[in-house]
PANUGU-889329 format. One line per 3 residues: number of its first residue (from 1); for each residue x negated, y, z negated of N, C-alpha, C. Coordinates in steps of 0.001 Angstrom, whole numbers, always signed. Layout:
NUM = X/Y/Z/X/Y/Z/X/Y/Z ~ ...
This chain:
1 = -73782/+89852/-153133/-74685/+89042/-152333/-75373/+89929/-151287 ~ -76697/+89665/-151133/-77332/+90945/-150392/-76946/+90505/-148917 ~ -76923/+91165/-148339/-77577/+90791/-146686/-78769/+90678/-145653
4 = -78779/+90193/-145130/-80113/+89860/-144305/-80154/+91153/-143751 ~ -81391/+91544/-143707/-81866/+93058/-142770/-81466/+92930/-141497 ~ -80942/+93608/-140609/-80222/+93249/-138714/-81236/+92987/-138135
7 = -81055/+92681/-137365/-82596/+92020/-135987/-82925/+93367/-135632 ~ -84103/+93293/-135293/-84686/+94007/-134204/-83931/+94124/-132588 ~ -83945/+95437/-131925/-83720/+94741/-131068/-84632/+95646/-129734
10 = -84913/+94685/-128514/-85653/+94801/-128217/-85193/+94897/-126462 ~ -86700/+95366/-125653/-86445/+95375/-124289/-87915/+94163/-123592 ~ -87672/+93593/-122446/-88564/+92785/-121774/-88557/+92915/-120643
13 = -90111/+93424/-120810/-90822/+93662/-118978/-91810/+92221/-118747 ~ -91506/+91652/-117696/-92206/+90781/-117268/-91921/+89855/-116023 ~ -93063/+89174/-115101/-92486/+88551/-113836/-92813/+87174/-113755
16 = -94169/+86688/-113540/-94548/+84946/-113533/-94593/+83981/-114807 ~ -94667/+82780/-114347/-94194/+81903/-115465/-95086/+82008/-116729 ~ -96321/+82948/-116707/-97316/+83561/-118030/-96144/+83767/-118842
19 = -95241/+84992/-118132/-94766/+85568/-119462/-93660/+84751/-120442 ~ -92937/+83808/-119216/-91588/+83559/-120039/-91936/+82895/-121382 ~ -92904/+82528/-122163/-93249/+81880/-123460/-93283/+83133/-124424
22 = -93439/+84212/-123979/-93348/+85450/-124622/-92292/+86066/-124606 ~ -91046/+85593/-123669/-89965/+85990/-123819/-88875/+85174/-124296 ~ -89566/+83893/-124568/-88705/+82861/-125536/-88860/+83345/-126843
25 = -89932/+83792/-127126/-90682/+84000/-128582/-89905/+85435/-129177 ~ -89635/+86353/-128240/-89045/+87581/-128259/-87822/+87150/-128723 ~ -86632/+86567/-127521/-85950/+85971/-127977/-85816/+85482/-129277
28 = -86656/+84945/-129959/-86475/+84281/-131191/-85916/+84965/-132188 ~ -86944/+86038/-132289/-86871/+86943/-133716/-86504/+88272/-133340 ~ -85626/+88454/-132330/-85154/+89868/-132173/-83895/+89747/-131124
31 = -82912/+90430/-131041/-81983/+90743/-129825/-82812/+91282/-128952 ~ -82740/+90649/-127840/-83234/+91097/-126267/-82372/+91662/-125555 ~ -82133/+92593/-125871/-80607/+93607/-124659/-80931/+93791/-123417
34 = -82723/+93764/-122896/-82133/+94367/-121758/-84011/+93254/-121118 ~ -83566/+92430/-120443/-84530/+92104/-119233/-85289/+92715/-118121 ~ -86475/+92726/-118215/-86665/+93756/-116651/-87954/+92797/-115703
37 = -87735/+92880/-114527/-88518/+92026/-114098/-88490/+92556/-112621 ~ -89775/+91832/-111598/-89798/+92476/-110387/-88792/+91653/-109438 ~ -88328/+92939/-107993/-87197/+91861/-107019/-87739/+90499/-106972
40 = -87007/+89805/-106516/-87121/+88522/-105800/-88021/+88814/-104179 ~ -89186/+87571/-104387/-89954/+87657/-102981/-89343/+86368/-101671 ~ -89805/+86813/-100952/-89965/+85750/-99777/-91113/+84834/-100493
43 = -90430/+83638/-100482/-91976/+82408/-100670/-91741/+80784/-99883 ~ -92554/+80207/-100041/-92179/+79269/-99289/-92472/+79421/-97469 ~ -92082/+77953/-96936/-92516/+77763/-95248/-91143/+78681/-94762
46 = -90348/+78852/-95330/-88972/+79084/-95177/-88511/+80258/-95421 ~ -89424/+81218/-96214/-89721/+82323/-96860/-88137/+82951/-97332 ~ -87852/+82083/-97814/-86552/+82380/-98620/-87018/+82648/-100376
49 = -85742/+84253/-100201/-85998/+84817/-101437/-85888/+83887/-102779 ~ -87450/+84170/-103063/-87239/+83275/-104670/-87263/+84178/-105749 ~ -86771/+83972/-107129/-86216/+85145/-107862/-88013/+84687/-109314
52 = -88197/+85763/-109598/-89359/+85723/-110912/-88940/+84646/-111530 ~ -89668/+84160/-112671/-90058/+82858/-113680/-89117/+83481/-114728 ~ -89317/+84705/-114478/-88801/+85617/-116196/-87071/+85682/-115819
55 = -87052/+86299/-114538/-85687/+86216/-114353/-84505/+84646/-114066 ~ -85357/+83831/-114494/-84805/+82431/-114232/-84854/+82335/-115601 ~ -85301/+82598/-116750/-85680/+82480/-118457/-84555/+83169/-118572
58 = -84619/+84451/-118252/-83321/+85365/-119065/-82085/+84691/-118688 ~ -81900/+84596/-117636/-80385/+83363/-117299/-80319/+82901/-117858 ~ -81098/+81792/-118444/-81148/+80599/-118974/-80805/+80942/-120460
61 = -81386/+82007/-120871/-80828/+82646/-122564/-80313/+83432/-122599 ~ -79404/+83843/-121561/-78117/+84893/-121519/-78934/+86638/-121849 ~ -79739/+86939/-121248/-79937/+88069/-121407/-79778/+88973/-119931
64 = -79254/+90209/-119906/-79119/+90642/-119017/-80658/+91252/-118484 ~ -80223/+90602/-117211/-81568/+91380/-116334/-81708/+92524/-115654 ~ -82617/+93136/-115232/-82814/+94022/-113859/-84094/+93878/-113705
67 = -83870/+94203/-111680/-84820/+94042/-111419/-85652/+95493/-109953 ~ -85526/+96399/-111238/-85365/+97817/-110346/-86785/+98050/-109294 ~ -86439/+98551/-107988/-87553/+98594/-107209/-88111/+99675/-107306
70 = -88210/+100855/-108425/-88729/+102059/-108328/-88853/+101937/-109865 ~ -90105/+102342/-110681/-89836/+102631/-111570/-90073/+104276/-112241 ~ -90378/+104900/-111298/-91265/+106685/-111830/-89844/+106734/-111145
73 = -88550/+106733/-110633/-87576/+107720/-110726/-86885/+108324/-111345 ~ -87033/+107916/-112809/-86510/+107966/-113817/-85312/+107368/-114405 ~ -84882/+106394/-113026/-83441/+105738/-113371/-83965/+104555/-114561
76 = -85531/+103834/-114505/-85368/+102750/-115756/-85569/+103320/-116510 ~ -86343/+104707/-116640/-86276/+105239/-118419/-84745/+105532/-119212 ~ -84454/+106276/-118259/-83213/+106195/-118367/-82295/+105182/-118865
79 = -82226/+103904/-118043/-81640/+102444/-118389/-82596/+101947/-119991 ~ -83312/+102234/-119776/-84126/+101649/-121341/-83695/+102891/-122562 ~ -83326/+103867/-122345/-83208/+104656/-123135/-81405/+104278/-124076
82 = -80763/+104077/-122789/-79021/+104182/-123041/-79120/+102356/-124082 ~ -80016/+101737/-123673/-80452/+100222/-124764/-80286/+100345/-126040 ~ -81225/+101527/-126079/-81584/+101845/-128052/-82383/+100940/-128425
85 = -83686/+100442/-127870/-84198/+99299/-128174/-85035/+99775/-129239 ~ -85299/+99068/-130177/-87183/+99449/-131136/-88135/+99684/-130930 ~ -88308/+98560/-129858/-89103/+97815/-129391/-89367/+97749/-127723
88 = -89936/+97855/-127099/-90063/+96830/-125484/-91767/+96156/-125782 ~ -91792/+94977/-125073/-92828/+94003/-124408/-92714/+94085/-123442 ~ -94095/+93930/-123314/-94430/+93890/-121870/-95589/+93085/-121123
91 = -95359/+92033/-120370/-95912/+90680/-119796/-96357/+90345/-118880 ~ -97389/+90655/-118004/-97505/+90977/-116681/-96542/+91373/-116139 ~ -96148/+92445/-116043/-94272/+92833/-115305/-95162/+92956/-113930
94 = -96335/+93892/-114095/-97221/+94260/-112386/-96745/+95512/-111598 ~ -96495/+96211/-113280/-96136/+97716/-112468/-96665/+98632/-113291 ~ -97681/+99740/-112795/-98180/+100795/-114033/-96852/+101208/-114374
97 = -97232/+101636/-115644/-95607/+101903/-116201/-95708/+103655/-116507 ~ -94799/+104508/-115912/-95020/+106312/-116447/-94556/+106342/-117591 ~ -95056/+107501/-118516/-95190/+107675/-119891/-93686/+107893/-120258
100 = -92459/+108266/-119104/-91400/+108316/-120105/-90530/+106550/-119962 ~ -91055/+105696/-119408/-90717/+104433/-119617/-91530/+104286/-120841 ~ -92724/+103812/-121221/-93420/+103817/-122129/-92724/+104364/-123442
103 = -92198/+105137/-123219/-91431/+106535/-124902/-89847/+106212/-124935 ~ -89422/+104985/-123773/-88245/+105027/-124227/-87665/+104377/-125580 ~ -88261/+103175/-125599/-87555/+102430/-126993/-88567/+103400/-127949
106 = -87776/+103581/-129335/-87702/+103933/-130520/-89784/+103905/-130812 ~ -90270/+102867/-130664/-91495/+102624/-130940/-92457/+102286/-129986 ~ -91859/+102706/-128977/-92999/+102276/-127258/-93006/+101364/-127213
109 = -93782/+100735/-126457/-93952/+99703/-125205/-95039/+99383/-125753 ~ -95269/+98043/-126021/-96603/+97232/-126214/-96777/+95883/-125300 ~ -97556/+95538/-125427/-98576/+95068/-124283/-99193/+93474/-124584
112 = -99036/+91743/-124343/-99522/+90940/-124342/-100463/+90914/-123274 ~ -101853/+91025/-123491/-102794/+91112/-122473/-103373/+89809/-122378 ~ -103781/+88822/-121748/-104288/+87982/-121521/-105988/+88258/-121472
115 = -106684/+88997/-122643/-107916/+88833/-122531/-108513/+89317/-123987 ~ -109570/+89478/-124615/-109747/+90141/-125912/-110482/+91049/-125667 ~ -109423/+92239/-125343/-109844/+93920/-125051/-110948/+94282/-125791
118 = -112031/+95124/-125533/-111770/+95470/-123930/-112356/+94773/-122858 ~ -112524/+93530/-123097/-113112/+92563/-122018/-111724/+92755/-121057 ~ -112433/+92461/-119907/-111513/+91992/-118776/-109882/+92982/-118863
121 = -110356/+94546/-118762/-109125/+95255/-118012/-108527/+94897/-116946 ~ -107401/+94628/-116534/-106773/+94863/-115197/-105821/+93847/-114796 ~ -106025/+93485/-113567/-105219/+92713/-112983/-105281/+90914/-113232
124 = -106333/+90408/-113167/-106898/+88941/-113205/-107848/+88671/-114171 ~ -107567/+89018/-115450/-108875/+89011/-116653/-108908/+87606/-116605 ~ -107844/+86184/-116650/-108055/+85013/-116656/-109325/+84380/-115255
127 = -109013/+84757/-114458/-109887/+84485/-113381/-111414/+85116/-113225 ~ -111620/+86128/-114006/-112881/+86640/-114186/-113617/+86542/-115345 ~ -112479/+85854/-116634/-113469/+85340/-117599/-113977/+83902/-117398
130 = -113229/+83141/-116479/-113461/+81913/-116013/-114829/+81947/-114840 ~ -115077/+82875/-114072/-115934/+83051/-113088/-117248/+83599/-113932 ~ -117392/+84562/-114585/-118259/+85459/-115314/-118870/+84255/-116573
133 = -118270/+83026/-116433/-118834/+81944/-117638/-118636/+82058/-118538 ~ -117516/+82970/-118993/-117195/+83541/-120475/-116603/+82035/-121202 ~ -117259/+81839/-122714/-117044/+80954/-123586/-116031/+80672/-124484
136 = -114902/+82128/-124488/-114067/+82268/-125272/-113363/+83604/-124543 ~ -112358/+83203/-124490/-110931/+84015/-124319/-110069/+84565/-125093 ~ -108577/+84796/-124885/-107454/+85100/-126146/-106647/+85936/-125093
139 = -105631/+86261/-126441/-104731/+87531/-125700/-104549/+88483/-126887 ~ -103994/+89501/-126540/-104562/+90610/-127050/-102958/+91454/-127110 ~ -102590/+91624/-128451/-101310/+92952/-128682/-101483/+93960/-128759
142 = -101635/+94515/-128098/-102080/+96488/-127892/-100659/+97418/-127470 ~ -100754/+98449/-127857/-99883/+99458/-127942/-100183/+100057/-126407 ~ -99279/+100419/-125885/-99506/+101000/-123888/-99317/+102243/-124052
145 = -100395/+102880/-123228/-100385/+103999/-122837/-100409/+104270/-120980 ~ -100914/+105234/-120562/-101063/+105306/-119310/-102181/+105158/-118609 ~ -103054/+104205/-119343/-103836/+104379/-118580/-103746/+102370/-118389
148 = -105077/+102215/-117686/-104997/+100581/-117340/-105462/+99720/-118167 ~ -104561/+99128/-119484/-104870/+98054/-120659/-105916/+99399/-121308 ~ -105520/+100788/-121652/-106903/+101072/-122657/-106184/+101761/-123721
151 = -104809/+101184/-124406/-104352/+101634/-125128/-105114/+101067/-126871 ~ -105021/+101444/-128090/-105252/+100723/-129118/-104701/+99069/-128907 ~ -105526/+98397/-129718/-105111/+97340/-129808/-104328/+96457/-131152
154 = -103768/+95838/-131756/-103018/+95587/-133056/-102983/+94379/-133604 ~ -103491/+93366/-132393/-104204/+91749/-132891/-104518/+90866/-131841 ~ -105026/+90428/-132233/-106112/+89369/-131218/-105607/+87971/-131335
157 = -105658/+86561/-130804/-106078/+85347/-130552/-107182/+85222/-129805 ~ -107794/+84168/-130292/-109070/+83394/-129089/-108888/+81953/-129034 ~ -109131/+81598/-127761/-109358/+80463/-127434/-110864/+80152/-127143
160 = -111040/+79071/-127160/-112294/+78377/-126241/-111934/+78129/-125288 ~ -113509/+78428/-124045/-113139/+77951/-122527/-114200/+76603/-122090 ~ -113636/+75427/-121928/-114606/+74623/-121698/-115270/+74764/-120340
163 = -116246/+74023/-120176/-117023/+74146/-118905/-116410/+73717/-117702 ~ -114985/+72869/-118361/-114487/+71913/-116781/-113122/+72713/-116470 ~ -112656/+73738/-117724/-111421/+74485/-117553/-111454/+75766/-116497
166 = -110271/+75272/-115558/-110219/+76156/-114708/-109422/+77451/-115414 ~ -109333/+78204/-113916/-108036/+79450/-113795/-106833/+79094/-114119 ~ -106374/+78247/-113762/-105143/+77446/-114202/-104755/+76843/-115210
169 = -105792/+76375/-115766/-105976/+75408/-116964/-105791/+76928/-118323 ~ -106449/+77656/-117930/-106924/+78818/-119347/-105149/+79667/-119011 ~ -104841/+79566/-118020/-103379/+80630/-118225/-102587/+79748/-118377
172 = -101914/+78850/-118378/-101477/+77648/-119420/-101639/+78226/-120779 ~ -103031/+77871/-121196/-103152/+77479/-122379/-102493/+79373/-122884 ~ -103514/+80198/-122569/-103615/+82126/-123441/-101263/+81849/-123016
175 = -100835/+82001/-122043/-99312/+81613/-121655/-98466/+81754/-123165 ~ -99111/+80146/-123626/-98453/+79568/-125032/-98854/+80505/-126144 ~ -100129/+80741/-126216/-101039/+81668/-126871/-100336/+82864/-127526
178 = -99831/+83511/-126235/-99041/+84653/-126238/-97688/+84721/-126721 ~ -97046/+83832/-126697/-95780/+83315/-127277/-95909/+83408/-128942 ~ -97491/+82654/-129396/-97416/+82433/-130442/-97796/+83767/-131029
181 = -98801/+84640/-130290/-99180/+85817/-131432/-98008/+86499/-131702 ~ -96926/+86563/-130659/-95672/+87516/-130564/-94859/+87399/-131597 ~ -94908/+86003/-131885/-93558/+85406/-132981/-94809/+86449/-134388
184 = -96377/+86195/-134311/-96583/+86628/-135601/-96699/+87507/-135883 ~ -97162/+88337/-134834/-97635/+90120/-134997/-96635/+90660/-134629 ~ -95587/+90620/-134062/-94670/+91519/-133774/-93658/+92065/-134979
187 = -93273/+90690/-136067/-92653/+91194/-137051/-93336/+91831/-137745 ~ -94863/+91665/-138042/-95702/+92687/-138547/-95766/+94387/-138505 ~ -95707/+94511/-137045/-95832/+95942/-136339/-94764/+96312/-136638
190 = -92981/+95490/-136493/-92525/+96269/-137243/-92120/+96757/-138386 ~ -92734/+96165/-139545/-92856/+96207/-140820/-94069/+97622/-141145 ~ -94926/+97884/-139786/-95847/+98978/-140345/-96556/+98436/-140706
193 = -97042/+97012/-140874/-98375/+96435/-141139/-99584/+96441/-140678 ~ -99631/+96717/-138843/-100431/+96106/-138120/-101324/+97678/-138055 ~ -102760/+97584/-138211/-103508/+98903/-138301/-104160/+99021/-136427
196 = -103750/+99949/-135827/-103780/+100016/-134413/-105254/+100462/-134295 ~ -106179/+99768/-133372/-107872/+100402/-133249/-107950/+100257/-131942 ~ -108434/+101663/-131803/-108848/+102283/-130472/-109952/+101374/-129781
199 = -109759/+101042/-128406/-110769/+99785/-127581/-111795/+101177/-127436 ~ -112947/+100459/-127813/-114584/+100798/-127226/-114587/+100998/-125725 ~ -114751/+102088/-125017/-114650/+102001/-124151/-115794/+101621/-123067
202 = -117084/+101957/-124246/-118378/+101440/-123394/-118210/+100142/-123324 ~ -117862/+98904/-123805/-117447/+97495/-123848/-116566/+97280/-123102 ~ -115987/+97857/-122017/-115041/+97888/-120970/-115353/+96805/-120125
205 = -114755/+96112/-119121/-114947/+95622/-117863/-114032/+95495/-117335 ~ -113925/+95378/-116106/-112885/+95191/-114798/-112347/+93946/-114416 ~ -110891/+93677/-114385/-110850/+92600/-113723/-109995/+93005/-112743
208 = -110772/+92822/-111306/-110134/+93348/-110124/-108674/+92290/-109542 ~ -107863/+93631/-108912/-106894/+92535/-108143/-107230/+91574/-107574 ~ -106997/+90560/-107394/-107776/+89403/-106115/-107161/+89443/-104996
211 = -108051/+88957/-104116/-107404/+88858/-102541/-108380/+87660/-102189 ~ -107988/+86975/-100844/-108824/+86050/-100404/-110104/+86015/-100290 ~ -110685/+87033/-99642/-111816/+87261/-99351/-112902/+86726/-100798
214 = -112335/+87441/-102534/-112984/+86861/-103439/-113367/+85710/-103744 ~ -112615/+84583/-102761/-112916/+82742/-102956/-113961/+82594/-102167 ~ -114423/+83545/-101660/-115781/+82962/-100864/-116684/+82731/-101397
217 = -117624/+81610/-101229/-119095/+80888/-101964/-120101/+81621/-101676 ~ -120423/+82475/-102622/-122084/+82577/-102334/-123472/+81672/-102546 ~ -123490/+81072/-101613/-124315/+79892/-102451/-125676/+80145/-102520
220 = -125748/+81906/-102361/-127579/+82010/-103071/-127303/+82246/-104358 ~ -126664/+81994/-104916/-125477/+81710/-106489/-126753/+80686/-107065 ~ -126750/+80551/-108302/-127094/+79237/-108970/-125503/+78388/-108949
223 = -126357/+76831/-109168/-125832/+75932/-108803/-124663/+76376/-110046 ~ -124542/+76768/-111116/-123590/+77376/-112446/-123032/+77961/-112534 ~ -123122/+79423/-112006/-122417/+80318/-110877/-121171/+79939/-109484
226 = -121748/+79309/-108976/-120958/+78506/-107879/-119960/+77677/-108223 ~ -120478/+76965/-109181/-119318/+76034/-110112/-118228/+77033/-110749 ~ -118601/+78162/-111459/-117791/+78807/-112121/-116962/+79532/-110960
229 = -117414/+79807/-110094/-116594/+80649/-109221/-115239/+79710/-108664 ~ -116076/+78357/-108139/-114886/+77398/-107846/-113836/+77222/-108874 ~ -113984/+77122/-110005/-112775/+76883/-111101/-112680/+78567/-111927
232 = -112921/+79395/-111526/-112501/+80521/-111501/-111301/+81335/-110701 ~ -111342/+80265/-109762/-109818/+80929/-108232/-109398/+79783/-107721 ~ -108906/+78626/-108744/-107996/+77440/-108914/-106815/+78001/-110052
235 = -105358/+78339/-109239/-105301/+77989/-108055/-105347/+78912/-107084 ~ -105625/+80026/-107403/-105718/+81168/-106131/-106769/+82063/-106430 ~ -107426/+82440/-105100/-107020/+82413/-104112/-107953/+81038/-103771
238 = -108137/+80419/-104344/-109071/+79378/-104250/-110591/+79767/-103426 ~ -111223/+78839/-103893/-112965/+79209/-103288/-113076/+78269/-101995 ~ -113535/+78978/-101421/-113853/+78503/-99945/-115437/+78819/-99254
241 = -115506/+78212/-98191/-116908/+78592/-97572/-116059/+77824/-95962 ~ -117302/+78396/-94992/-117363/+77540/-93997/-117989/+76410/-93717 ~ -117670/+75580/-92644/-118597/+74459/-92195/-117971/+74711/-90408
244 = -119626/+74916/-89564/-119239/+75286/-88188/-118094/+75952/-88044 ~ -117035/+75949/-87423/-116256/+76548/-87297/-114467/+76993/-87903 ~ -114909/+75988/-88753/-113733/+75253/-90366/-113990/+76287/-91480
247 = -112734/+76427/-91936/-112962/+76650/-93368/-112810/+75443/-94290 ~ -113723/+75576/-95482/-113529/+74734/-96070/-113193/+74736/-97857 ~ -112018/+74072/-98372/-111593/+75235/-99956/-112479/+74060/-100595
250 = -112961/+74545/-101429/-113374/+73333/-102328/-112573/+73475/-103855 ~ -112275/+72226/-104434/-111119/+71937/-105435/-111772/+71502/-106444 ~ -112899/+71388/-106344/-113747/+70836/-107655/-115126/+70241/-107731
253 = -115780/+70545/-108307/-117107/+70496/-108376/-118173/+70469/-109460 ~ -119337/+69961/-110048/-119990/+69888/-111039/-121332/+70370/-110324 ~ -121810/+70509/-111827/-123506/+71060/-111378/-124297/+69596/-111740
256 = -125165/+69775/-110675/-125838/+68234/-110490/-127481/+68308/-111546 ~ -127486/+67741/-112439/-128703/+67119/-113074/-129946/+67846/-112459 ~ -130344/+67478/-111501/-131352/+68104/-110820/-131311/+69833/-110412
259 = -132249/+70299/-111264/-131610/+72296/-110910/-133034/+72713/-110139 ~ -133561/+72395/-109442/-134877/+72560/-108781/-134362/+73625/-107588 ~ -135563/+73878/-106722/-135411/+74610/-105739/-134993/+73493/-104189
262 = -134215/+73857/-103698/-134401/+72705/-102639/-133911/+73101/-101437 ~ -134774/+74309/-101263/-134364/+75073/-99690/-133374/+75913/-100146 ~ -132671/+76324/-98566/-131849/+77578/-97887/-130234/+77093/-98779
265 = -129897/+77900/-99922/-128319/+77778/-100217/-127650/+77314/-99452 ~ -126941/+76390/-99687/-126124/+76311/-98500/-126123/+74752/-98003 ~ -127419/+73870/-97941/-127488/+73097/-97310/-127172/+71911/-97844
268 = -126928/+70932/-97353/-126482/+69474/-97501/-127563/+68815/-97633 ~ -127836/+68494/-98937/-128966/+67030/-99404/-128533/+66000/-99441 ~ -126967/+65391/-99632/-126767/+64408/-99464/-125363/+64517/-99428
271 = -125131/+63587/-98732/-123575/+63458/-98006/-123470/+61634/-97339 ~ -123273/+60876/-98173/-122653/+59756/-98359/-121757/+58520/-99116 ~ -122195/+57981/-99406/-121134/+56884/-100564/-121530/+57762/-102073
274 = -122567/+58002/-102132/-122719/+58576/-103411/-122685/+59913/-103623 ~ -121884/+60769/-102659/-121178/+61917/-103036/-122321/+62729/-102276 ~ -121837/+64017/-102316/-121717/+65256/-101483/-122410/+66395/-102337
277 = -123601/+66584/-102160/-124183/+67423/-102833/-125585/+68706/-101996 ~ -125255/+69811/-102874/-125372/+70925/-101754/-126161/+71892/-101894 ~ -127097/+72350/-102232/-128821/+73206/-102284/-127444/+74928/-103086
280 = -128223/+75135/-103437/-127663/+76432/-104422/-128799/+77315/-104525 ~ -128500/+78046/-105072/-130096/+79257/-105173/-130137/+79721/-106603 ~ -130592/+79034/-107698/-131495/+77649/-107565/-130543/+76720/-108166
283 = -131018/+75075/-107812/-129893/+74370/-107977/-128926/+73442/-107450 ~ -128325/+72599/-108073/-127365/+71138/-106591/-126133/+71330/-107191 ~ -125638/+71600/-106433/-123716/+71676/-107248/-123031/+70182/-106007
286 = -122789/+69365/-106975/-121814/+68165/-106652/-120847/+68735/-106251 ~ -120380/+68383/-105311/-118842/+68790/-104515/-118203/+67493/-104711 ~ -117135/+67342/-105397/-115987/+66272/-105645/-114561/+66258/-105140
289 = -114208/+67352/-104878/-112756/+67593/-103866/-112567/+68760/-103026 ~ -112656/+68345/-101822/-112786/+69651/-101142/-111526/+69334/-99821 ~ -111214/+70460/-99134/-110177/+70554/-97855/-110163/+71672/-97119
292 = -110490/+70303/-96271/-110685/+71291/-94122/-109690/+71892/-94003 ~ -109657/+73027/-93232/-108831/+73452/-92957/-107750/+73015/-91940 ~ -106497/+73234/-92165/-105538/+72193/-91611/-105081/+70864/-92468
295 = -105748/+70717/-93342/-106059/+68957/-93392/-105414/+69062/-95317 ~ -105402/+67581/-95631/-105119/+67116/-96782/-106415/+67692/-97798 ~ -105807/+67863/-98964/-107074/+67371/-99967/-107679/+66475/-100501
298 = -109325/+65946/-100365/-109672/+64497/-100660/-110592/+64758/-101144 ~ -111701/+63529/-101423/-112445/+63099/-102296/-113461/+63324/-101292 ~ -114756/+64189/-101715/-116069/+64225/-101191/-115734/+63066/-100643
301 = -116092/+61757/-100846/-116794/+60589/-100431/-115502/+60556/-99026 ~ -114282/+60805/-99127/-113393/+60308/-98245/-114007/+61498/-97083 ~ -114123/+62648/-97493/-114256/+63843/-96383/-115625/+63234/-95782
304 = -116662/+63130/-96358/-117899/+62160/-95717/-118053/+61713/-94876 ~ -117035/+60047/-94869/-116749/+59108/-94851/-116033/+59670/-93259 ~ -114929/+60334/-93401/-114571/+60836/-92003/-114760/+61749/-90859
307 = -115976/+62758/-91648/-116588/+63400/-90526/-117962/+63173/-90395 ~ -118882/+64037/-89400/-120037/+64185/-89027/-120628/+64433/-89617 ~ -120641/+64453/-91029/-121759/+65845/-91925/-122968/+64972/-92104
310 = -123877/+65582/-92412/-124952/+65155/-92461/-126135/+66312/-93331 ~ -127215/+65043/-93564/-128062/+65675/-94923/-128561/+67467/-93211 ~ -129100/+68406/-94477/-129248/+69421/-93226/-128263/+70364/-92935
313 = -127078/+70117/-92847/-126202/+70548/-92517/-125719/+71708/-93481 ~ -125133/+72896/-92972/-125340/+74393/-93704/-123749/+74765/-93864 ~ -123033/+74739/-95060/-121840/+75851/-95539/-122052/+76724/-95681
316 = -121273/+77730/-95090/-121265/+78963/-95402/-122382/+80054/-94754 ~ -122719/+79491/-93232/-123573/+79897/-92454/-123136/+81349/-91778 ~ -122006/+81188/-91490/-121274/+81732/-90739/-120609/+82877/-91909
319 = -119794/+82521/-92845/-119547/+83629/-93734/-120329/+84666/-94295 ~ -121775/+84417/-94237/-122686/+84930/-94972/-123627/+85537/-93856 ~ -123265/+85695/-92823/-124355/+86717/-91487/-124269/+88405/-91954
């Protein structure tokens, strides 16, 4: 009676709740010996240490973790080496990785990218294909090297991005995405199936780290632009503008029917029972949920309804000097 060929077995780099669907999937069809993920942060009003998404997954499926704060000392190549893995994945972990981590398992370190290379290198490709109006997404199995996402690549998924899908909404969905290409291409690659092709590098683009400052409204933006930017940094760092001396995030918004010219970006054409709508360059972007600073999140009509605003009135006066 023959026997089944032994599992694979494998290593996992990864930190927010993106990856753990890729480390269930890992899990599936291979021994996972060795977990790796970043320390535990301060979060919360309370700023008590909370531990990664990934390192709450591996508990949960008995795999041993670490969660080393150095990785060029050579102590994790090292730790990945004494494994004997085939294999390592790697999942937003959020650490360049040096070439002798990369060379430790048997067949290197490969890579679930959340974008279809070489679109959107880097840090936030979900948030900049969502801002940039991009129509279609995916994630992407590429082989790692040292440089940033520009290793060959070994298979693709795509999704569609609808017009109302945020930042949040699209890493959800590529999340599951990634889970699923893993279960299919991975037994592939190691069968020697998968033919590895070098990313174009003139077809490159950037997707920069984010910080706050990127949620700010430009509203000499078209009214389409502005929209995309708002559901581009839902939920972080979220899009904001001022009003007088307030910040103000806005949570959701449509582009209004009317795309004409109608004055200085920025300004308030209407602000009453029938909603909150705001001059763009060129263009009216409907504002539908927005929040003062300090304050709850509500409904245009409720924010209206309780302050001073009025038709005239200028966002983002003050951010934009």
């Amino acid at each position: 009676m023959s026997q089944s060929p032994p599992r694979p077995r494998s290593i996992f780099l990864g930190s927010p709740d993106f990856a753990v669907p890729c480390l269930r999937a890992l899990a599936e069809i291979s021994d996972v010996a060795l977990c790796i993920t970043q320390p535990d942060k301060p979060a919360g009003r309370g700023l008590k240490l909370r531990p990664p998404a990934v390192k709450v997954a591996s508990v949960e499926l008995g795999i041993e973790c670490i969660q080393p704060r150095k990785v060029r000392d050579g102590t994790l190549a090292e730790r990945m080496r004494a494994v004997q893995a085939d294999v390592a994945i790697v999942v937003a972990y959020g650490r360049i990785l040096p070439r002798e981590v990369l060379d430790a398992p048997r067949l290197g370190c490969l890579n679930v990218h959340a974008s279809i290379l070489p679109r959107w290198r880097g840090a936030a490709p979900i948030n900049w294909a969502v801002v940039a109006g991009d129509d279609v997404s995916g994630v992407t199995l590429m082989r790692m090297d040292e440089g940033l996402d520009t290793g060959p690549t070994l298979a693709t998924r795509e999704i569609s991005i609808s017009a109302a899908m945020t930042a949040g909404d699209l890493n959800a969905a590529l999340s599951e995405l990634g889970g699923s290409l893993l279960r299919e291409a991975l037994p592939e690659f190691l069968r020697g199936s998968l033919v590895e092709t070098p990313q174009n590098d003139a077809l490159a683009t950037k997707a920069s780290l984010l910080t706050r400052e990127h949620g700010r409204v430009v509203w000499s933006g078209s009214a389409l632009e502005v929209h995309n930017h708002i559901r581009g940094f839902v939920p972080w760092p979220g899009a904001w503008t001022v009003w007088g001396d307030k910040r103000v995030k806005l949570h959701q918004a449509r582009v209004d029917v009317g795309m004409g010219d109608w004055g200085i970006p920025g300004t308030v054409l209407q602000a009453d029972a029938r909603g909150l709508k705001i001059a763009c360059g060129p263009g009216i972007l409907e504002v539908l949920e927005l929040q003062l600073e300090g304050r709850k999140r509500m409904s245009a009509m409720a924010f209206v309804a309780g302050k001073s605003l009025a038709v005239g009135d200028r966002f983002g006066q003050e951010s934009e000097r």
